[in-house]
Structure formats: structure tokens, C-alpha cells
C-alpha positions as a Markdown table, in Angstrom:
| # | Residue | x | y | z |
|---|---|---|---|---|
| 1 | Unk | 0.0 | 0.0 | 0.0 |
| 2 | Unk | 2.7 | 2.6 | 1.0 |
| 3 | Unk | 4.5 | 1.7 | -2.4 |
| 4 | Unk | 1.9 | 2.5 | -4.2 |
| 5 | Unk | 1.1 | 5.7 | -2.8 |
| 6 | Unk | 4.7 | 6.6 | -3.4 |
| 7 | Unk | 4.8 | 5.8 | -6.5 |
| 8 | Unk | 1.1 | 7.7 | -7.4 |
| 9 | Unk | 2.8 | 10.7 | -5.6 |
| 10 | Unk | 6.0 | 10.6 | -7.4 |
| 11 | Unk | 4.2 | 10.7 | -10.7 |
| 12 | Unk | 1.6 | 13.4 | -10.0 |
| 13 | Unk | 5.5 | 15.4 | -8.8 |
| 14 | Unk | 6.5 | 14.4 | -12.3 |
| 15 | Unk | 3.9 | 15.7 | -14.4 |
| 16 | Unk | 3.6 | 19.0 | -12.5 |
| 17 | Unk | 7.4 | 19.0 | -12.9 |
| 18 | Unk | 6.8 | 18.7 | -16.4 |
| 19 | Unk | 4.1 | 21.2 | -16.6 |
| 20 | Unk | 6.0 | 23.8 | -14.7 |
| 21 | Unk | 8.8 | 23.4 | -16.9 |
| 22 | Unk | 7.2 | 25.7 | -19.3 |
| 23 | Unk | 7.3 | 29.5 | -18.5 |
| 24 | Unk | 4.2 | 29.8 | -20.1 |
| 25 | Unk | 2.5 | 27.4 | -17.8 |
| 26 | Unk | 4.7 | 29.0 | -15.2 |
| 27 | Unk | 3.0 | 32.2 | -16.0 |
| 28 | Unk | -0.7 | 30.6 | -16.4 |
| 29 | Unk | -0.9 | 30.0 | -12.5 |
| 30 | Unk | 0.0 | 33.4 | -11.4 |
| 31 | Unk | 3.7 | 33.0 | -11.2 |
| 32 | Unk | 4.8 | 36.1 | -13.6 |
| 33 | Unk | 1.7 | 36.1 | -14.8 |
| 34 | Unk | 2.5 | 39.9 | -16.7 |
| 35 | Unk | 5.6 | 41.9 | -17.4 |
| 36 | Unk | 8.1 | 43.4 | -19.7 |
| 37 | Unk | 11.9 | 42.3 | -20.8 |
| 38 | Unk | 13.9 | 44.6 | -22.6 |
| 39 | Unk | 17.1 | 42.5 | -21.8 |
| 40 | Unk | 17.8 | 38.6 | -21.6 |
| 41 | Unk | 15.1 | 36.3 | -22.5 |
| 42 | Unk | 11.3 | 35.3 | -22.4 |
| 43 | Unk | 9.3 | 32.2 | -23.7 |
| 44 | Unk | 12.7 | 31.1 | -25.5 |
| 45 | Unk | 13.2 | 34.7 | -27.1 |
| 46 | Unk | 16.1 | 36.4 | -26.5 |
| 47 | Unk | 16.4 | 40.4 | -26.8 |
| 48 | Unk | 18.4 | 40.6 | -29.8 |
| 49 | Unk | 16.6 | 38.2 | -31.6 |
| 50 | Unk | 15.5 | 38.6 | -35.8 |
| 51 | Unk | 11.8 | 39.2 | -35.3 |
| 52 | Unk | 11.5 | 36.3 | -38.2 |
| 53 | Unk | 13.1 | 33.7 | -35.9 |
| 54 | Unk | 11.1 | 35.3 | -32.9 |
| 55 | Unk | 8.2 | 34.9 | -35.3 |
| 56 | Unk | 8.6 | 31.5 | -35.5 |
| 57 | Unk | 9.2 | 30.2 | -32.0 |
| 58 | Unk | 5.6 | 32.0 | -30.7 |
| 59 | Unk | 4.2 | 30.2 | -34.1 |
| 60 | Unk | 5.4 | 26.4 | -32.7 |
| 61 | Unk | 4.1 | 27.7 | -29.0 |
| 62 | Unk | 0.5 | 28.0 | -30.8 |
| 63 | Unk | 0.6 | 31.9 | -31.0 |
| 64 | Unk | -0.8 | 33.9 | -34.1 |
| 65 | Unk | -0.3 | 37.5 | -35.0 |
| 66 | Unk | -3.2 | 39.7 | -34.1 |
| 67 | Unk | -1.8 | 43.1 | -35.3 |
| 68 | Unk | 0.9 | 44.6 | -36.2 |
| 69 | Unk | 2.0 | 48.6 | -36.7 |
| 70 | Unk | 4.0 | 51.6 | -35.0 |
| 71 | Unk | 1.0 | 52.0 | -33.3 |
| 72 | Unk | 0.4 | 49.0 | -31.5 |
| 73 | Unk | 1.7 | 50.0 | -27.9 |
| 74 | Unk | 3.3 | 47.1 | -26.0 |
| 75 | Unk | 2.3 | 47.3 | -22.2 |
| 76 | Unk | 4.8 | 48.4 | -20.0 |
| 77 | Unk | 7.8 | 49.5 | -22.6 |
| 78 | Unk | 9.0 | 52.4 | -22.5 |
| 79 | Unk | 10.9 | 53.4 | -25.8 |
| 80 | Unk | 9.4 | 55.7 | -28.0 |
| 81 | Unk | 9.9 | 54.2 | -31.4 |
| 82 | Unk | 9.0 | 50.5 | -32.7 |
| 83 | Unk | 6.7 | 48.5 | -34.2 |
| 84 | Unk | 4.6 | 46.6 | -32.0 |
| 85 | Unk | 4.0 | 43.2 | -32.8 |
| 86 | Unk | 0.8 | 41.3 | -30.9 |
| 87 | Unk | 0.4 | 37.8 | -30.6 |
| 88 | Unk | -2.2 | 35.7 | -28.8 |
| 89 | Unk | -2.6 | 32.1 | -27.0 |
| 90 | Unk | -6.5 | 30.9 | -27.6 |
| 91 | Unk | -5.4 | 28.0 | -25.6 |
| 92 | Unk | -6.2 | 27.0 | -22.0 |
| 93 | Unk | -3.4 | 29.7 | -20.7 |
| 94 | Unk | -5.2 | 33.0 | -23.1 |
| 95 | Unk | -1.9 | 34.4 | -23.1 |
| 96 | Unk | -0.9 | 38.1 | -25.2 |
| 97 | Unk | 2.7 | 39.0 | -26.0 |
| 98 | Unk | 3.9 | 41.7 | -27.5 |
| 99 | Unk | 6.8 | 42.4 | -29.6 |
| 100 | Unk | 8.9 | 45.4 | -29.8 |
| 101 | Unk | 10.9 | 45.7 | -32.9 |
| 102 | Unk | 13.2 | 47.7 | -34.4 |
| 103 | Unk | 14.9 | 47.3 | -37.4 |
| 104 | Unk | 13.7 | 43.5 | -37.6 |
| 105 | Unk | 15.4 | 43.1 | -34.3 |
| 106 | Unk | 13.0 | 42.3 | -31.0 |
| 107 | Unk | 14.4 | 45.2 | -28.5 |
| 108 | Unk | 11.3 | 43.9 | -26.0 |
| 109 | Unk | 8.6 | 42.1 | -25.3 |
| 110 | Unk | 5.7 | 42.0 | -23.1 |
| 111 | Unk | 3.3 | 39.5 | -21.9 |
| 112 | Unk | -0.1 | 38.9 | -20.1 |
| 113 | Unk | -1.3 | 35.7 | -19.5 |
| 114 | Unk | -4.5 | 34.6 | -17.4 |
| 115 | Unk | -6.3 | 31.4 | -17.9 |
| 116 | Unk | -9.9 | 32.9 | -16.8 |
| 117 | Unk | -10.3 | 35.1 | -19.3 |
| 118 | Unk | -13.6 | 34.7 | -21.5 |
């Protein structure tokens, strides 16, 4: 019996292991659940990065481009001058991020994610 219960416990550990592996998921229940990054890296993007390889990492994460333009406004940046790129997550997690670009070059992004949103 104690074997057993062991070894249900160590899997449930496992697969929230698993599932909290993912910064996403991470951010889905509450932990970073919003924010900005204009240096180092978020979702596996790294400031820096060509907004065509950015692109396609929030494409294989299920994101899909919503708008796009100098004046879409990425939440809490603070530059002046870029062209924002929005993306969402209709998934379970309804997560928004937001590109900053510049010269096809990501100088930030910004995120938003809460599962209990309609």
C-alpha cells in the first residue's frame, strides 16, 4: 500500500514538474503572470533576436499574430519608437505577448497571461 502511494505521488510530482517546466504554464498560474523584458530572454526569445526567428518560436508555441504597426503599444515598454507586434494564445493559458521591434530586431517584449479570461 505505502508503495503504491509513493509511487502515485512521485508521478503526480512528475507531471507537475513537467508542466511547470514551461514558463508559459509557469505564468498561467499566477507566477509572472505579466511583465516586460527589454534585456535577456522570455518564452525562449532572446532580446536581440530577428523578429523572423522570434516569429517562429511564438508560431510552434500556438501563438498567431493579431496586429501589427507603429501604433500597436506594447504594455509596459518604455521606448518611444518601434513597431509593435501582438500575438495571442487561444489555448487554455489566453496568453498576449507583445513584440517590440526595431529594425527587424526584438528590442522587448511584453506578456499577459490569465487562464480565466472569456
Amino acid at each position: 500500500m505505502k508503495i503504491a502511494l509513493f509511487t502515485i505521488a512521485a508521478a503526480a510530482l512528475a507531471v507537475i514538474a513537467i508542466f511547470l517546466s514551461d514558463a508559459l504554464n509557469r505564468a498561467a498560474v499566477g507566477l509572472n503572470s505579466e511583465g516586460s523584458r527589454e534585456s535577456g530572454k522570455k518564452f525562449g526569445i532572446k532580446i536581440g533576436t530577428s523578429f523572423d526567428e522570434a516569429l517562429q518560436i511564438l508560431q510552434q508555441k500556438g501563438f498567431n499574430l493579431v496586429t501589427y504597426g507603429e501604433e500597436v503599444r506594447c504594455s509596459y515598454v518604455e521606448r518611444d519608437r518601434y513597431n509593435g507586434y501582438q500575438f495571442y494564445d487561444d489555448s487554455w493559458r489566453k496568453a498576449s505577448v507583445c513584440l517590440a521591434v526595431v529594425d527587424q530586431e526584438v528590442v522587448a517584449i511584453s506578456w499577459w497571461v490569465n487562464p480565466f479570461t472569456p
